[in-house]
C-alpha positions as CSV (number, residue, x, y, z in Angstrom):
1,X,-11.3,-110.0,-230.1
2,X,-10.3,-107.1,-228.6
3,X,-8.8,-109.2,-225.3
4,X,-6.7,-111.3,-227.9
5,X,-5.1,-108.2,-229.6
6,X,-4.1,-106.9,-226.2
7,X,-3.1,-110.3,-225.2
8,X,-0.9,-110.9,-228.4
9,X,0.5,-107.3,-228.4
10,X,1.4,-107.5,-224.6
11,X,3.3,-110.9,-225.3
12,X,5.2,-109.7,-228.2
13,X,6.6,-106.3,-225.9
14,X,7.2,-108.6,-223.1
15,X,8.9,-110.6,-225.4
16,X,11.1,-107.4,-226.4
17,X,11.4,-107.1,-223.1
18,X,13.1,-110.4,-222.0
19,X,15.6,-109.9,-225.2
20,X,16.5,-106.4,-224.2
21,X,17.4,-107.3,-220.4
22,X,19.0,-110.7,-221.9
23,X,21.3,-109.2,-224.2
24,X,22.0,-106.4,-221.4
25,X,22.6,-109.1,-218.7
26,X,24.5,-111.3,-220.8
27,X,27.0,-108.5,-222.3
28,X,27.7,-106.8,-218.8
29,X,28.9,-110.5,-217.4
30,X,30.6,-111.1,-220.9
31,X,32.6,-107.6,-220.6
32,X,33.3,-108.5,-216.5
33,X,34.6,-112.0,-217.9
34,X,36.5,-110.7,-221.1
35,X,38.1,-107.6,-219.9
36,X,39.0,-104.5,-222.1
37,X,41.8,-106.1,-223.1
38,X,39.8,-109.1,-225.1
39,X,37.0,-107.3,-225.9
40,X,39.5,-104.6,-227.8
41,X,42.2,-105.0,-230.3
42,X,45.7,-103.7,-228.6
43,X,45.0,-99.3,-227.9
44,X,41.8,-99.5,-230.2
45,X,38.3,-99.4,-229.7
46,X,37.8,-102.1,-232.6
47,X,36.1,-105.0,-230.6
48,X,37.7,-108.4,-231.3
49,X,36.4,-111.3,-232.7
50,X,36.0,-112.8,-229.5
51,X,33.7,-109.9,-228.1
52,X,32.2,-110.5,-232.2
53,X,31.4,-114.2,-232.2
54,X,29.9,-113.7,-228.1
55,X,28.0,-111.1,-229.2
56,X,25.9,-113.0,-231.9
57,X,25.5,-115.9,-229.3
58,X,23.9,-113.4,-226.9
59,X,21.8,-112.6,-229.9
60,X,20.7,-116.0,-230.7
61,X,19.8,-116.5,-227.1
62,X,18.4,-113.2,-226.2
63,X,15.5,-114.1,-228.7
64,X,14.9,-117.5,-228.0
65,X,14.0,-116.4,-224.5
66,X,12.0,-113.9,-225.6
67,X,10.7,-116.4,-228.2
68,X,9.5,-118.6,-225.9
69,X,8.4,-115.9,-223.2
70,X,6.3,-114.8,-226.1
71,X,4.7,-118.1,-227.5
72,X,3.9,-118.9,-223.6
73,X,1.3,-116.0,-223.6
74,X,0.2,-115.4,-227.2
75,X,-0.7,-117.4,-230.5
76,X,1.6,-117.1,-233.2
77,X,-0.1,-113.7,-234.1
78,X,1.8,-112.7,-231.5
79,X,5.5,-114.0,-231.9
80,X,4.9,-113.3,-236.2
81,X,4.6,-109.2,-234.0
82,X,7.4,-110.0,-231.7
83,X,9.8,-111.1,-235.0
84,X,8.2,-108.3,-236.8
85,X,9.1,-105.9,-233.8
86,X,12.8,-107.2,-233.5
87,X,13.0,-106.4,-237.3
88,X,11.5,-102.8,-237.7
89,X,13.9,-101.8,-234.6
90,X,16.7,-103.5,-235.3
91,X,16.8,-101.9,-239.0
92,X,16.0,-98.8,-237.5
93,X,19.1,-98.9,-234.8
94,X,21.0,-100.2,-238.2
95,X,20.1,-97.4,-240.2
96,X,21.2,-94.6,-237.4
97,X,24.6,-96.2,-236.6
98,X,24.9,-95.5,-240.7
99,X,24.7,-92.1,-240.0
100,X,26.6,-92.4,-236.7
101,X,29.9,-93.5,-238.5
102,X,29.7,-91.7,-241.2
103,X,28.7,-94.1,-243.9
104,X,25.8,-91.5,-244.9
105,X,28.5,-88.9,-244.7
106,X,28.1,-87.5,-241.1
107,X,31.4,-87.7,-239.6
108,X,31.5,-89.2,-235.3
109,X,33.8,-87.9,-233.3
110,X,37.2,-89.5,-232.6
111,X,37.3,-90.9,-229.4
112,X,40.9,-90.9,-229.6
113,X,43.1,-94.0,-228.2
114,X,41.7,-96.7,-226.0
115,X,43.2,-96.1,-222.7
116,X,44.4,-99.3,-220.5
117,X,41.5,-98.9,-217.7
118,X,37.9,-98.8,-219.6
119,X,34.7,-98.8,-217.5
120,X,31.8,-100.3,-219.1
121,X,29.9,-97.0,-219.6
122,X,32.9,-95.5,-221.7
123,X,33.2,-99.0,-223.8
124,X,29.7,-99.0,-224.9
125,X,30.3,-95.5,-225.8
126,X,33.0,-95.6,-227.7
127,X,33.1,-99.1,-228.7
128,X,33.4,-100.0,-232.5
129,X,31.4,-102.9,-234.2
130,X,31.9,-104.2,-237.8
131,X,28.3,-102.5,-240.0
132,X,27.5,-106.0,-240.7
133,X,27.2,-107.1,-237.0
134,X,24.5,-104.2,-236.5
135,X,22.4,-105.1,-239.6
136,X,22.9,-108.7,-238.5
137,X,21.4,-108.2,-235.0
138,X,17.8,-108.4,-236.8
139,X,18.5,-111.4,-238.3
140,X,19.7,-113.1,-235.3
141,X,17.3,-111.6,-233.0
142,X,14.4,-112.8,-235.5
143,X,15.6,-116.5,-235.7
144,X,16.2,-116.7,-232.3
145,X,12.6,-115.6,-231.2
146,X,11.1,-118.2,-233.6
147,X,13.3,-120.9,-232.3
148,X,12.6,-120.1,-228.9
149,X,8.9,-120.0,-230.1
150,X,9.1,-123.2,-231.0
151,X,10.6,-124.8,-227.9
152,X,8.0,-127.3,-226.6
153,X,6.5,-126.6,-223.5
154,X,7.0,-129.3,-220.4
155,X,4.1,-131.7,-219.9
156,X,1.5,-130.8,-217.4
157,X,1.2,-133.7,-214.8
């Protein structure tokens, strides 16, 4: 009994894990491909919708490979935790970028006009998303991992 917990709980944080160094991985090479000047409106630090629709697709993948990382090791005690992890953290990152912009009434600071030459560091930090995109990531991040659950595995010969 004991053994399986572990087992299923170890699978669902690998799973995490996968996600977390997939969507990491996959937006550093989509920011080296797209550039500061498509992954910003003109002088803003409003993300396109290029940088938008490339972002949910790294989403959707990011938790089908950690989906199927997941269902590799454990039952489906242990994705249902994985989906159940992706959820509680992702509505928790959700609910402090509320606060973060404002929308609970706590004002950011400005970082003032997009310069021509961003490094990555200072576009993550100043970079702004839609609201919806961040309480979407849970969604996306859930349905990917039980796709990716699902995938069936190869045949053993």
């Amino acid at each position: 009994m004991m053994q399986s917990l572990a087992k299923n709980i170890g699978a669902a944080v690998l799973g995490w894990i996968v996600m977390a160094a997939g969507v990491f991985g996959l937006m550093t090479v989509m920011w080296f491909l797209m550039g500061p000047d498509r992954a910003f409106l003109s002088g803003s630090w409003e993300v396109t919708w290029g940088w938008l629709l490339g972002s949910i697709a790294i989403g959707l993948l990011a938790g089908v490979a950690g989906g199927f990382v997941c269902s590799r090791i454990a039952d489906r005690w242990g994705v249902g935790l994985l989906v159940a992890l992706v959820v509680v953290l992702g509505v928790l990152v959700a609910m402090g970028s509320m606060e973060m912009t404002g929308i609970e009434g706590v004002a950011e600071a400005d970082p003032g006009p997009r310069p021509d030459d961003v490094g990555i560091l200072q576009a993550m930090q100043s970079a702004r998303q839609p609201p919806w995109l961040t309480w979407l990531n849970p969604l996306l991040g859930a349905v990917g991992v039980i796709v990716g659950s699902r995938r069936k595995r190869p045949p053993v010969e």
